[in-house]
C-alpha positions in Angstrom: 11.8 -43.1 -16.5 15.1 -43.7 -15.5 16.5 -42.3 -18.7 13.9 -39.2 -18.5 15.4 -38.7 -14.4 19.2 -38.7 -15.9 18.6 -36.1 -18.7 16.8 -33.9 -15.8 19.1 -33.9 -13.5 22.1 -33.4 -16.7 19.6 -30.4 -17.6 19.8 -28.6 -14.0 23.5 -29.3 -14.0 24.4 -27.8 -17.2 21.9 -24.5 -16.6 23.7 -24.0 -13.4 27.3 -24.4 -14.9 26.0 -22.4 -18.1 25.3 -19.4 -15.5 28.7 -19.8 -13.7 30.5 -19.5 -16.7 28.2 -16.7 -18.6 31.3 -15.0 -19.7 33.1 -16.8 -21.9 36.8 -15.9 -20.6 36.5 -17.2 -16.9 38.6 -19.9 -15.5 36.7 -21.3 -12.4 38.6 -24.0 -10.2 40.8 -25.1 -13.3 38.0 -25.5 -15.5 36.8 -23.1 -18.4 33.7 -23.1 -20.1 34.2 -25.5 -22.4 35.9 -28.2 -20.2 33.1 -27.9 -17.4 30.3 -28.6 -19.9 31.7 -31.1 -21.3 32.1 -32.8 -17.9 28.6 -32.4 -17.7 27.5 -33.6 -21.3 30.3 -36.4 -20.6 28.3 -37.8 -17.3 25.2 -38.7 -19.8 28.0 -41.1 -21.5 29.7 -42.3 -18.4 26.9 -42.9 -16.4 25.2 -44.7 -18.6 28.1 -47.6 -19.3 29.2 -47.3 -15.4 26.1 -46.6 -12.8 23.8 -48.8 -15.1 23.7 -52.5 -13.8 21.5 -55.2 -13.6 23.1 -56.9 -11.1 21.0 -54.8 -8.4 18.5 -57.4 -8.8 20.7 -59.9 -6.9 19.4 -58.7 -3.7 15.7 -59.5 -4.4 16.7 -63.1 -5.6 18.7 -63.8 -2.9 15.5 -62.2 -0.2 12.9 -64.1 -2.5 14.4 -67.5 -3.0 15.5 -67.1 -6.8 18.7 -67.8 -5.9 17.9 -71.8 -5.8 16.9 -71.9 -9.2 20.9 -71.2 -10.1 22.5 -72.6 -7.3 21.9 -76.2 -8.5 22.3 -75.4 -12.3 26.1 -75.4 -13.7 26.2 -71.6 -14.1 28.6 -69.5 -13.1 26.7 -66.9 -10.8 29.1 -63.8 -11.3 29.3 -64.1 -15.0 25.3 -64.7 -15.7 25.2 -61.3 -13.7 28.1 -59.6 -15.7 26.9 -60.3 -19.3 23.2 -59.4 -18.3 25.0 -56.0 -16.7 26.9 -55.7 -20.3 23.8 -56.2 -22.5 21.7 -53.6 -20.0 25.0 -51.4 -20.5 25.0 -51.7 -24.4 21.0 -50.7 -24.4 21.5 -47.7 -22.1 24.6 -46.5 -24.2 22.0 -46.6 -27.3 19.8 -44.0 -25.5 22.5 -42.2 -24.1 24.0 -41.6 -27.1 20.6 -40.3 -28.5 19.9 -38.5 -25.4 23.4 -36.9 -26.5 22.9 -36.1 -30.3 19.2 -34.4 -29.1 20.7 -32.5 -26.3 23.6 -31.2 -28.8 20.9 -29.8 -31.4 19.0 -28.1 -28.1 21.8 -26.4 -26.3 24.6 -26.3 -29.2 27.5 -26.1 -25.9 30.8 -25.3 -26.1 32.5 -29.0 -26.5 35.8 -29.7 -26.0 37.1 -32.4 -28.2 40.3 -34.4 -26.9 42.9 -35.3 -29.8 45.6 -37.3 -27.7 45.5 -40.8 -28.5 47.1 -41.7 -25.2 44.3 -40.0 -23.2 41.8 -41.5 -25.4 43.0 -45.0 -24.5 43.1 -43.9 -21.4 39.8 -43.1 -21.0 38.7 -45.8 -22.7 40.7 -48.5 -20.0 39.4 -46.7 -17.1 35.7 -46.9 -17.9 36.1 -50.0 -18.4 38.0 -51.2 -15.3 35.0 -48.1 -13.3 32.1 -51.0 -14.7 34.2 -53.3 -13.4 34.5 -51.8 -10.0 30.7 -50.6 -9.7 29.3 -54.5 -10.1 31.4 -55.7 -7.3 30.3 -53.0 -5.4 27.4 -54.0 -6.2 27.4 -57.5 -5.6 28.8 -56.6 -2.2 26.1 -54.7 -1.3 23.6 -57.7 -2.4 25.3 -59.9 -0.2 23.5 -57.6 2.5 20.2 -60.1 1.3 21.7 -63.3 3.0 21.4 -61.7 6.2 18.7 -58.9 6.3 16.6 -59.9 3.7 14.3 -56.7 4.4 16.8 -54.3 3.9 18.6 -55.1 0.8 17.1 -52.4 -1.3 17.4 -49.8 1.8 21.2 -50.8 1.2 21.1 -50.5 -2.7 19.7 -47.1 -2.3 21.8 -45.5 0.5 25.5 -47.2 -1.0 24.5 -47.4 -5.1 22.6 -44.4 -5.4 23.4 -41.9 -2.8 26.7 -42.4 -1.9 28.0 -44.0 -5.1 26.6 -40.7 -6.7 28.0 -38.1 -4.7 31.7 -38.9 -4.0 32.0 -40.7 -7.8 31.7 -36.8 -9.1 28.6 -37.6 -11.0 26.6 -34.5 -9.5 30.2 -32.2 -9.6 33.8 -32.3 -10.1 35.2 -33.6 -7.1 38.0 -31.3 -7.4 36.1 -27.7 -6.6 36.0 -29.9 -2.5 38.7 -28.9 -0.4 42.5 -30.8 -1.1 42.0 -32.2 2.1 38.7 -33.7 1.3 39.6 -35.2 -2.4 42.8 -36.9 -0.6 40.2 -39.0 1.4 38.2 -39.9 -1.5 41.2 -40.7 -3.3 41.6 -43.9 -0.6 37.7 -44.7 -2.0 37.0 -46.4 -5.4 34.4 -43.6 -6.2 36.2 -41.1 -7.5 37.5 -44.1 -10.0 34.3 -44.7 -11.4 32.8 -41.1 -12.9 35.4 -38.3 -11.9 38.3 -40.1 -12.9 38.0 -41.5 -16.1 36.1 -37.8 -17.6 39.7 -36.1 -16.2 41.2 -38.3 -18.6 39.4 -37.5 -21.1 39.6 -33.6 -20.6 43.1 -34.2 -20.2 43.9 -33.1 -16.6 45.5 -36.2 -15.7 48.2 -37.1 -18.1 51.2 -39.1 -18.3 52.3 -40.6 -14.9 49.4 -39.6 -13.4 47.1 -41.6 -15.5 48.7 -44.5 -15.4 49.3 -44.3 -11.7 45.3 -43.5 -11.6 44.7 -46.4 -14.1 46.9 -49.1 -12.0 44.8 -47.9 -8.5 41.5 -48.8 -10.7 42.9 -52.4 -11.5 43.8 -52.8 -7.6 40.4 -52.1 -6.6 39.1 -53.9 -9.4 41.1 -57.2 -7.6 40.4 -56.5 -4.3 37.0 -55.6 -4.5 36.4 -58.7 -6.2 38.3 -60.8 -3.6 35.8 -59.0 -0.9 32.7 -60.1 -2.9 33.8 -63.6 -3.2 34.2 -63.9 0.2 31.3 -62.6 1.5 29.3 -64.4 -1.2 30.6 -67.6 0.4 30.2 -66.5 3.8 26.5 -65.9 2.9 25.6 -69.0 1.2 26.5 -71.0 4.9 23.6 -68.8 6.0 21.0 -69.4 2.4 17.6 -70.3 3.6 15.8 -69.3 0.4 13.3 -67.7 1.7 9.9 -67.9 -0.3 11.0 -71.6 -1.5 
């Protein structure tokens, strides 16, 4: 159902752009008709290796008690959680990349297909370092659990859904908001985790720019990670495994 509420809301976006840019010739905020379609076809792919993760279910281990049954087993806690997020990843890439081939034979879009090597790459690296920067946010916003058990999901909802889906560019390009607006976001890791890496690929950030972009996505990747170890630690002094 997840899948089904993805290819929906793709399907809305794309009829809407489609309209915008009935006439073949116009140039709308930067973007023709072939690059702002394949934005949108490009959010089935992104979405589904970035904004798919199974470390959401943290918080209900930690509120339930689960948590015990690893604390007191040599595992490694973060790395159980990233290889379960990778295998989720992998089987959500499968059915995006159906989704893809299906939705190409229905709408037959205007596609723009990047040659450059470099922005390839690039692409590549920053969707990888975007997954990277999405499960510690997670994680972070799990760690809610340790101190108000009853509003983890709440949390999860408001920050990985809402607000993770709006500023990341996954419902528009953030760059038809106002200069003033996308300088903001660009202090955020959001923009790093859907808008950013699909500029890459359609080639609007280049050169410089990427790897500037690229070498922000590492420092968040590092910091964020420092900030969910710490609060991780911080909320184990205050575990009381609930349900146990």
């Amino acid at each position: 159902m997840w899948r089904i509420r993805n290819v929906m809301q793709i399907l809305l976006v794309y009829f809407l752009w489609d309209a915008v840019f009935s006439d073949p010739d116009r140039i709308v905020f930067g973007y023709d008709r072939a690059k702002i379609l394949t934005y949108v076809l490009g959010l089935v792919f992104v979405k589904a290796f970035v904004l798919s993760a199974r470390a959401a279910d943290v918080a209900g281990e930690v509120s339930q008690g689960d948590l015990s049954n690893y604390l007191v087993k040599p595992v490694n806690y973060f790395k159980y959680w990233l290889v379960r997020d990778i295998s989720s990843k992998v089987l959500n890439l499968t059915f995006a990349l159906i989704e893809m081939f299906f939705l190409f034979l229905l709408l037959k879009p205007s596609f723009y297909i990047q040659t450059n090597i470099l922005s390839l790459l690039g692409f590549v690296v920053s969707v990888v370092l975007a997954m990277f920067i999405y499960f510690t946010l997670i994680f972070i916003n799990s760690s809610v659990s340790f101190w108000i058990p009853e509003a983890a999901w709440g949390v999860h909802f408001l920050v990985g859904v809402v607000i993770v889906e709006f500023l990341s560019g996954a419902l528009f390009p953030l760059d038809l908001l106002p200069s003033t607006v996308q300088t903001a976001l660009n202090l955020t890791p959001f923009p790093y985790l859907i808008f950013f890496p699909l500029q890459v690929y359609l080639g609007n950030v280049t050169g410089f720019a990427m790897i500037r972009g690229l070498l922000v996505c590492g420092v968040w990747v590092v910091l964020l990670f420092y900030v969910m170890s710490y609060v991780w630690r911080r909320g184990l002094k205050v575990y009381q495994a609930y349900g146990r």
